[in-house]
N, C-alpha and C positions, 0 to 999 in steps of 0.2 A: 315529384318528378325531379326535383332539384340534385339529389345524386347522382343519378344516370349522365343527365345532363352535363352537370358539370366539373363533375369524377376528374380529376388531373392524369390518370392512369397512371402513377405511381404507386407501387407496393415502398410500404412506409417504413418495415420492421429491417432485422438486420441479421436474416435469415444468409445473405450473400457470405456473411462475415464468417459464419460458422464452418467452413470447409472451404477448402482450395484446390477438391475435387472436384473438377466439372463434369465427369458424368455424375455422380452423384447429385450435384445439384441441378442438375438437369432432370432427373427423376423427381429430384422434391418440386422443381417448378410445375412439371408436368404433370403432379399430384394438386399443385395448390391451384393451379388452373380450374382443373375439375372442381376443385373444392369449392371456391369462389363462384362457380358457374349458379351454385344453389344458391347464392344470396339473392344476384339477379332474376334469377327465375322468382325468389320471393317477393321481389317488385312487381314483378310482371303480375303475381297474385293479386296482389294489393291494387294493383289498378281495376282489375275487373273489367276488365277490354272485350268488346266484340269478338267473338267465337275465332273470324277470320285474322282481324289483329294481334289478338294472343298466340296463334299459332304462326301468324309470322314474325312478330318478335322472339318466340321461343324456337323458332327456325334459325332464328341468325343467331341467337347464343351456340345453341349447340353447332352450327358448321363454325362457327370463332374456336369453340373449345380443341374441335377435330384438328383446322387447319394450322391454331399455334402450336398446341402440341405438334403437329408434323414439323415445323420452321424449327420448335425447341430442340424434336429430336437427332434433326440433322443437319441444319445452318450452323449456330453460335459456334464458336471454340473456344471462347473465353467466359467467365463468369458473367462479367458485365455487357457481354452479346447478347446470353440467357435474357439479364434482367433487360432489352431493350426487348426482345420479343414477348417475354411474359407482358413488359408493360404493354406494350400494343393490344396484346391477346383481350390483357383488361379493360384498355378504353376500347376497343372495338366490343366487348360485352355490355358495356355502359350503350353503348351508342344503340344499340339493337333492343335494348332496355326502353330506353326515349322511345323508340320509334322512328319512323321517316316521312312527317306529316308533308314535305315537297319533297321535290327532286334535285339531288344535287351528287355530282359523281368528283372525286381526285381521278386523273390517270398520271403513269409515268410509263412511257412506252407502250402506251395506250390498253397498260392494265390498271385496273382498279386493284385496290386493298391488300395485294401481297405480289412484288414485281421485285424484278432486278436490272440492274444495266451497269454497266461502267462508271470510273470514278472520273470526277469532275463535274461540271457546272453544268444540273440534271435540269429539264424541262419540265414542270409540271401542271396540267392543265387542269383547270379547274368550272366545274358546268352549274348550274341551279337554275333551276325555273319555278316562283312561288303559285301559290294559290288563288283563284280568283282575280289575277288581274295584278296581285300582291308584286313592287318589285323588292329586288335582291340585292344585298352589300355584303361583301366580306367583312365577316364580325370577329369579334376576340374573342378566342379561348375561355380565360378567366383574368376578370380584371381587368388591368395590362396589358395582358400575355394576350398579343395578337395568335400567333402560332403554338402549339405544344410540339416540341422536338428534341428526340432522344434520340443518341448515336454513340455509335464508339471511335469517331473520325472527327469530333468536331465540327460536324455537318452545319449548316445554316440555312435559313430561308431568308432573303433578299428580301429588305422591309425600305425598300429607297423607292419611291413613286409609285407606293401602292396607292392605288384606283379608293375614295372615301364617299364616290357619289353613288347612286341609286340604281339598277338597272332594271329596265325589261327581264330580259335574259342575264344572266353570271356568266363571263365566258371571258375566264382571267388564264393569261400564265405568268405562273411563278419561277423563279431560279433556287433551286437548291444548292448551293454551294456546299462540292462534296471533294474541293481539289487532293484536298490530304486522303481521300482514303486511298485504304489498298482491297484487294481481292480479301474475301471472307467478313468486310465490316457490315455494320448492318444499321441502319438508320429509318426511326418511326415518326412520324409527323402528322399534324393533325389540322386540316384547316376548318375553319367553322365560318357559318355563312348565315348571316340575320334575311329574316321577313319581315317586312316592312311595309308599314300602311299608314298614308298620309305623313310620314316624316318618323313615326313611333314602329319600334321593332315589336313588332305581336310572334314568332318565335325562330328560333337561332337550335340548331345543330352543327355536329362535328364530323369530320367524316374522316378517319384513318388510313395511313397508307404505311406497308412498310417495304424497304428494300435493302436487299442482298446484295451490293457489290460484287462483281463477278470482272 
């Protein structure tokens, strides 16, 4: 499961390089989406999951493939727009791949996983409730890397007094610092959130968000 998990949602090749067409490469993303869509689903094989679980992890791949491709076909206008939504599209496939063994939601504007709003210093809330009693901390990405964040504005998430104690409930908000963008940028972030029991994380997910400047 260590893929899924903790996939950095970067496409690694330098497929961006080869045309300075954006539709065109808008059509390959749009292709490689789909294409990609079968690796995960070959995970989703491999685990051998309960009738019900399989069919809702292979539910949230295929609405990620629908709804990037919809943001591919008609958000971005720059190459490197493309590459922030393909990447989303991917970790959001990763994420659906893992699973959602608790409850944990991002909103911004009080939508989850694909929202937009104005530029400057975004609000975003952040929910989880563990298992059995399990509490909840805001955990790192990979590594390091508290946050995963890709944009074409230079976006940030505000890492000055983030919360490192334990909770009942998760019930954070974050500042996106988004002052530089303009209308049409597009910015993917990813926060991930450990379960914890007795002091030891027993398991950690990511949850993706992307948005549209408008």
């Amino acid at each position: 499961m260590a893929m899924p998990m903790d996939y950095d949602g970067m496409r690694t090749d330098d497929a961006s390089l080869r045309t300075d067409n954006v539709d065109d490469y808008r059509r390959t993303c749009i292709d490689f989406i789909e294409e990609i869509s079968h690796d995960y689903e070959a995970w989703v094989d491999y685990y051998k999951l309960p009738e019900d679980e399989d069919k809702r992890r292979r539910a949230g791949i295929h609405a990620t493939i629908t709804r990037t491709n919809e943001w591919i076909a008609r958000v971005p206008q720059s190459i490197k727009a493309i590459d922030v939504v393909m990447n989303d599209g991917i970790q959001k496939m990763a994420e659906s791949t893992a699973g959602k063994p608790f409850d944990i939601g991002v909103f911004v504007n009080k939508k989850s996983s694909y929202t937009e709003t104005k530029p400057g210093i975004i609000d975003v809330s952040v929910k989880a409730s563990g298992r059995e009693g399990r509490k909840m901390k805001l955990g790192f990405h990979f590594k390091d890397d508290r946050f995963r964040i890709e944009s074409t504005c230079d976006a940030y998430l505000d890492q000055s007094n983030l919360p490192t104690t334990e909770f009942e409930m998760l019930d954070l908000n974050l500042k996106l610092h988004a002052e530089n963008a303009k209308p049409r940028d597009v910015i993917s972030f990813t926060v991930t959130v450990s379960e914890v029991e007795n002091g030891v994380e027993i398991d950690r997910r990511g949850c993706s968000t992307i948005v549209h400047l408008v």
